[in-house]
N, C-alpha and C positions, 0 to 999 in steps of 0.2 A: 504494500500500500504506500501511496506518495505522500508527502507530506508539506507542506510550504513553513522553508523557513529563511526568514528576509537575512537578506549578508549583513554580515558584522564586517565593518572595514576595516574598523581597527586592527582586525588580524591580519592585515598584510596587504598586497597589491594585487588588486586581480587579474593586472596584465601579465603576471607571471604566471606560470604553471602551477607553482608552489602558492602562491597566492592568492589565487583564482581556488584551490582547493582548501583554503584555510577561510576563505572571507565568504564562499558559499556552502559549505561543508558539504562538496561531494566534487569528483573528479571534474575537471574540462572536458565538453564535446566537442565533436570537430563531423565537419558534413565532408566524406574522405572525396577522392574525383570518380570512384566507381558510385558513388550517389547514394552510400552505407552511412551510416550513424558510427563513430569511434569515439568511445571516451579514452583517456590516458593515466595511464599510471606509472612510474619512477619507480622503478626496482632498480637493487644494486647488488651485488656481488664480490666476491674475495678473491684479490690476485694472486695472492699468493706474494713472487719476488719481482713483480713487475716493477719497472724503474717510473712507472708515471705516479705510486702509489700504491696500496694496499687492497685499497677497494676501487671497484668501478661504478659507474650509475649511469642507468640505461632507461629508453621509454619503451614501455606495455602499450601498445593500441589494441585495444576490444572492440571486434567489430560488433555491434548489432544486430539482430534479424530485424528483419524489415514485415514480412509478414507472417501471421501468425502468433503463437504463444510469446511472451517478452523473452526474451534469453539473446546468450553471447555465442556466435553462430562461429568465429575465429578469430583470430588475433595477427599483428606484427609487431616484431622486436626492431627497434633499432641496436647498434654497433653500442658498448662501450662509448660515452659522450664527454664524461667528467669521470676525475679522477682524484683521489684523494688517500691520507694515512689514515683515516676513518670511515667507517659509513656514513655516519649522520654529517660529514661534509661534503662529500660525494654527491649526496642528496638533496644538500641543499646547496649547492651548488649549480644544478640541472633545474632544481625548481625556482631558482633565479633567472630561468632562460624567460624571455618571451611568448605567450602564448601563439605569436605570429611564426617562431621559428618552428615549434611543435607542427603545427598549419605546414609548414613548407615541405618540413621531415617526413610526415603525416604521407603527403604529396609525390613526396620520392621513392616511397616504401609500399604504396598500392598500387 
């Protein structure tokens, strides 16, 4: 069930990834160029002795079904984006990015 709940701005910038997801409490959507619904999510991961850093941090695209029951019909990964000695820097790091650049990445990946 949906629920309406108005943004808080004070938690951040909604032109970011990461703040677009803090100030509306729920992911970014993006209309992809196959004509799909994708919302995004920031996962990150452990490099082990990589020289960019420890961790990586990456974008989730979820596609949407379009007709029929709600649900997540597939997804795309972006590459490694940001990198960092931490997760939670990694992370937010990527969720610093622009919601426009997500949009482009989005664009390149379908």
């Amino acid at each position: 069930m949906s629920r309406f709940l108005p943004p808080d701005h004070s938690k951040g910038d909604e032109t970011t990834i990461g703040g677009y997801e803090a100030v509306h409490a729920r992911p970014a959507a993006f209309d992809g160029p196959d004509g799909l619904a994708y919302s995004v999510a920031i996962l990150s991961d452990a490099l082990g002795d990589d020289p960019r850093g420890a961790y990586g941090a990456y974008l989730l695209f979820l596609r949407w079904t379009r007709i029929g029951e709600e649900g997540v019909e597939g997804h795309l990964e972006s590459e490694f984006l940001e990198f960092a000695d931490d997760r939670a820097t990694a992370v937010a790091k990527l969720g610093a990015w622009p919601l426009t650049r997500a949009q482009e990445l989005l664009e390149t990946l379908a």
